[in-house]
C-alpha positions in Angstrom: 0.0 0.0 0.0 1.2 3.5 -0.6 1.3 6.2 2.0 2.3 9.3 2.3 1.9 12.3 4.2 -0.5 15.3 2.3 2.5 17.4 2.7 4.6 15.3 1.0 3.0 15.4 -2.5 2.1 18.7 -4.5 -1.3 20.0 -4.4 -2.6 19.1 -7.7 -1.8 15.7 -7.0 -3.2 15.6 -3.4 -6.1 17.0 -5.7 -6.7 14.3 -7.6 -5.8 11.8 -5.2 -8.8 13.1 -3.0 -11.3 13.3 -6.0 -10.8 10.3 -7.2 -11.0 8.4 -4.0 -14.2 10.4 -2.5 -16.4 9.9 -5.4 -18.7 9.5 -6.6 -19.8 13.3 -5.2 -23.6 14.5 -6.8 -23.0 18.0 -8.9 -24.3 21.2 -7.3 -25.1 23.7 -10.5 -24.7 27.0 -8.9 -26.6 30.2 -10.3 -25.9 33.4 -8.7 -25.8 36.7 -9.9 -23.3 39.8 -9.0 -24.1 43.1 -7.7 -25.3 44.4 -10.8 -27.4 41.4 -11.6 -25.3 39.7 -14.2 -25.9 36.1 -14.0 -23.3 33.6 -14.0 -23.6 29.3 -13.9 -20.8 27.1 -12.6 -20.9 23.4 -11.1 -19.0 22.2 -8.2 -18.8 18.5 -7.0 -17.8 19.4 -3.2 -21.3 19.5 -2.3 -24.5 17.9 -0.5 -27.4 17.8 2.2 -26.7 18.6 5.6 -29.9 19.2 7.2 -33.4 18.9 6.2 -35.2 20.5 8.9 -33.6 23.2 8.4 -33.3 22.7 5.1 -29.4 23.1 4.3 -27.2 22.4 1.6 -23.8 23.0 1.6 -21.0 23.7 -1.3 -17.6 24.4 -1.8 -16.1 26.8 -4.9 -12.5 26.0 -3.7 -9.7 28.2 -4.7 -7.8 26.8 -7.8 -4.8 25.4 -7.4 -2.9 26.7 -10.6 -3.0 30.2 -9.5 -4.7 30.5 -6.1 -7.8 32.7 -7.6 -11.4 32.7 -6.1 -13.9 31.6 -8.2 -17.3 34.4 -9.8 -19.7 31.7 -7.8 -18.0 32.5 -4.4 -17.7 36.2 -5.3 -21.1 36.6 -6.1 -22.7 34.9 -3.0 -20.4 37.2 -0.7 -22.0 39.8 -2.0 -25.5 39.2 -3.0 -26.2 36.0 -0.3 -28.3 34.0 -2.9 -27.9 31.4 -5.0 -30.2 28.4 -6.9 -28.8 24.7 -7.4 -30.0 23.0 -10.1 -29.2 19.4 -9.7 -28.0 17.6 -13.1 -29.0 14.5 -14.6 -27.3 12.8 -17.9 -29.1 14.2 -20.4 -27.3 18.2 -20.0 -24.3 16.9 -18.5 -22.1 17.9 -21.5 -23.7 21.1 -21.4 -23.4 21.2 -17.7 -19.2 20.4 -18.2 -18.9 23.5 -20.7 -20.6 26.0 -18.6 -17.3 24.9 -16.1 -15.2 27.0 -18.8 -13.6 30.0 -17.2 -15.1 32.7 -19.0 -13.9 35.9 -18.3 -16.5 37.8 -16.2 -19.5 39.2 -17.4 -19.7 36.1 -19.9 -22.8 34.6 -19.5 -22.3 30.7 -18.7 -26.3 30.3 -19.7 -26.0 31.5 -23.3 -22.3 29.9 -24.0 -24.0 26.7 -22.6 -27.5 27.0 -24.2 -29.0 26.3 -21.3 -32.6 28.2 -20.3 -32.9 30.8 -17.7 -36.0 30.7 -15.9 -36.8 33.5 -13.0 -36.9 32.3 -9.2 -39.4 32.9 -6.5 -37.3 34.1 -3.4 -34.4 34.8 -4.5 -32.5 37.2 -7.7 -30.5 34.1 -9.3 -32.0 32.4 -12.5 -33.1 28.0 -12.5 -31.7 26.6 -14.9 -35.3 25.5 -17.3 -33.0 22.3 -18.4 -32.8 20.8 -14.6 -35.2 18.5 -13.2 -34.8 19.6 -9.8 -33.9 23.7 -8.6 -33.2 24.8 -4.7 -33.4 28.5 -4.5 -31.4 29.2 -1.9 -30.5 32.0 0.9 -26.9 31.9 1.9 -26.7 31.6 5.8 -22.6 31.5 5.9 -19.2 31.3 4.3 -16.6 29.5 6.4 -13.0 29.9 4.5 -11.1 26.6 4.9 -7.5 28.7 4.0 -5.8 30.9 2.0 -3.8 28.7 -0.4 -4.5 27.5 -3.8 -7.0 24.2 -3.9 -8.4 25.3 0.2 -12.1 25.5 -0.4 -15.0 28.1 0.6 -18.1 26.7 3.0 -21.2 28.0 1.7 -23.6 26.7 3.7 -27.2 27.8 1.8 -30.5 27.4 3.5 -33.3 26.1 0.9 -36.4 28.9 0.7 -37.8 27.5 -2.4 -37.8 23.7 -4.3 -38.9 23.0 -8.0 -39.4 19.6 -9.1 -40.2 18.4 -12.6 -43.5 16.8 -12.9 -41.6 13.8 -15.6 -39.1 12.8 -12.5 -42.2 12.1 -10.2 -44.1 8.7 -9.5 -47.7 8.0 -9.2 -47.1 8.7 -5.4 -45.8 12.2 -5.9 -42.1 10.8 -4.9 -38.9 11.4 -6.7 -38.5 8.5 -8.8 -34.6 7.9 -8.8 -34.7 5.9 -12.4 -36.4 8.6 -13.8 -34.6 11.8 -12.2 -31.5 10.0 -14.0 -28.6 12.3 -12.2 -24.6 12.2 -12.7 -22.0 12.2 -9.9 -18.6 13.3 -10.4 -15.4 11.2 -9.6 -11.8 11.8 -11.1 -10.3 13.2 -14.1 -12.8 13.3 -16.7 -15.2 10.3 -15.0 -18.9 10.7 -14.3 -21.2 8.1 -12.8 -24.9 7.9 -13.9 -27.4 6.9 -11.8 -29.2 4.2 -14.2 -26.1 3.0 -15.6 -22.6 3.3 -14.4 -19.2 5.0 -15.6 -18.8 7.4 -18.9 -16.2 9.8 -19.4 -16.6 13.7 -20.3 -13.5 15.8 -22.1 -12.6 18.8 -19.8 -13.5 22.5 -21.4 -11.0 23.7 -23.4 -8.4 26.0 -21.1 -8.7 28.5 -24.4 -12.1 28.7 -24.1 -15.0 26.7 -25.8 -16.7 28.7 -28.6 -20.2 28.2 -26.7 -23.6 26.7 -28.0 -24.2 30.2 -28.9 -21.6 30.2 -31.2 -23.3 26.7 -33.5 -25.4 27.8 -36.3 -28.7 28.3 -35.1 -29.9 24.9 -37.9 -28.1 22.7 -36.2 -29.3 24.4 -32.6 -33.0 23.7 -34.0 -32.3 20.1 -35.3 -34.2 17.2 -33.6 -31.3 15.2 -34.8 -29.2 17.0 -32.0 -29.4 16.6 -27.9 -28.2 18.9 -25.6 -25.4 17.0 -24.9 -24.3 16.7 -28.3 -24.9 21.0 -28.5 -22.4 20.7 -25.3 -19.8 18.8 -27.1 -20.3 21.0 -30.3 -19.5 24.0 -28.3 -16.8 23.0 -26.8 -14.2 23.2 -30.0 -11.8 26.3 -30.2 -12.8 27.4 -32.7 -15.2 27.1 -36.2 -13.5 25.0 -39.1 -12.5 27.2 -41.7 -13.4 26.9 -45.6 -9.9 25.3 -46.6 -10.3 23.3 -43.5 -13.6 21.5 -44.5 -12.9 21.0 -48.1 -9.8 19.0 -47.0 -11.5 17.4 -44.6 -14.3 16.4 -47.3 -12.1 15.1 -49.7 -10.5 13.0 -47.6 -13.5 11.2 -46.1 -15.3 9.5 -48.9 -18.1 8.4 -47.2 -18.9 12.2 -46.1 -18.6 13.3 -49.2 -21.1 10.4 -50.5 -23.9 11.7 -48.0 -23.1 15.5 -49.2 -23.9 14.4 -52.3 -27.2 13.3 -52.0 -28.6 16.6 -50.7 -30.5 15.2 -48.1 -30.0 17.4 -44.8 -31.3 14.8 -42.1 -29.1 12.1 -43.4 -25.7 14.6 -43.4 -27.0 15.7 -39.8 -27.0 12.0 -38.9 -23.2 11.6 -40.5 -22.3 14.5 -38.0 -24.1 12.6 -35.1 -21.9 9.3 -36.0 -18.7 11.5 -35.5 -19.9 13.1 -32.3 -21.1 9.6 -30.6 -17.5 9.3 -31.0 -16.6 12.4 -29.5 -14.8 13.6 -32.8 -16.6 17.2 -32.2 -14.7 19.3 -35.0 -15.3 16.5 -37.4 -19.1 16.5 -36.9 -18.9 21.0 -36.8 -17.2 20.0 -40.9 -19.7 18.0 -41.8 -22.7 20.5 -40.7 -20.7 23.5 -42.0 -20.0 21.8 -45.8 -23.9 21.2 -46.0 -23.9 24.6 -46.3 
């Protein structure tokens, strides 16, 4: 067995040692909004119940390691004291891991993310439209847990308002766990879903995702596409250029085959065959030489 000391590793390692071992930890999707009312969405996996009468949940936007920087989330509940989770379940997950991008501020993680804002009841911060379950919440504390890069932030939130999706509910009126369908996160890039086991999910970009908003609004509006695949899509640098999809077309026969024939639905599904593989940039050619 291996053992060490915390102190005796660096603490991106101790990092990843930690979150891969105490895992799999349910995703709180914190809205808040700053001073001004700007709104900003970020998840964190340091989170869960600790009371339910009160009701209290409690997160943790920890400082990051790389550069020992506070994170908008934390900044914005110091100052307003209000914040909604949205819980997440597999089908925005993707789109849940690109609103994680570090925008700079006044981005709005919503839009790059395509998620929905919907307006609270008690409290300033948006729900996410997309989540089957929303706590508005009033934050009752902050407890810093240190001053160096990777030492989390306490916020311990008291729940003033719950939204539950009718499709998640049984005949009884419970949550039905195979239906609400949620992710947990571990290490590195592995999730755990709820009805089925382990998947993996490629980290944002650290250059910045060009954001849902950035995808051509057809292929936004295609039924052929899921949110996650929208989440995937907006998570490539940058659009392919002209030069770049023409090579790409002639060397990929069988693309340029289904471009050929005209027929929009069948070239959407070619791009959905390149991002079930993850092969994003491939699947952003493909839609882009239909046009």
């Amino acid at each position: 067995m291996r053992s060490f000391s915390p102190k005796e590793v660096t603490p991106m390692v101790l990092q990843a040692y930690l979150q891969s071992a105490v895992a799999p930890r349910p995703i709180a999707f914190a809205s808040t909004v700053d001073a001004d009312g700007n709104p900003n969405l970020s998840p964190f996996s340091f989170f869960n119940v600790f009371s339910s009468n009160p009701p209290i949940l409690v997160f943790s936007p920890a400082r990051r390691v790389r550069n020992n920087t506070v994170k908008h989330t934390l900044i914005n509940c110091e100052a307003t004291k209000e914040v909604v989770i949205n819980m997440v379940d597999y089908a925005m997950v993707e789109q849940m891991s690109l609103a994680s991008t570090e925008y700079p501020d006044g981005v709005n993680e919503f839009v790059k993310s395509g998620f929905t804002m919907l307006e609270s009841v008690e409290v300033k911060p948006f729900r996410v439209a997309e989540s089957p379950v929303q706590f508005e919440c009033k934050v009752q504390q902050i407890i810093p847990l240190g001053q160096e890069g990777g030492a989390g932030n306490m916020v311990i939130c008291e729940v003033v308002h719950i939204h539950v999706s009718e499709a998640v509910l049984n005949e009884q009126g419970a949550i039905d766990q195979h239906k609400l369908d949620l992710v947990a996160r571990l290490g590195s890039n592995w999730y755990s879903r709820a009805n089925s086991g382990l998947f993996e999910v490629e980290k944002p970009l650290t250059t910045l995702g060009i954001g849902v908003d950035a995808i051509p609004l057809f292929v936004r509006e295609s039924p052929v596409f899921d949110g996650n695949d929208l989440g995937k899509l907006g998570n490539v640098e940058a659009l392919p250029t002209p030069e770049e999809i023409a090579i790409f077309v002639h060397q990929h026969i069988a693309v340029k085959g289904v471009l050929s024939s005209d027929d929009a639905h069948k070239i959407q599904l070619k791009a959905k065959e390149f991002l079930n593989n993850n092969d994003a940039l491939s699947a952003l050619k493909v839609l882009l030489a239909e046009r």
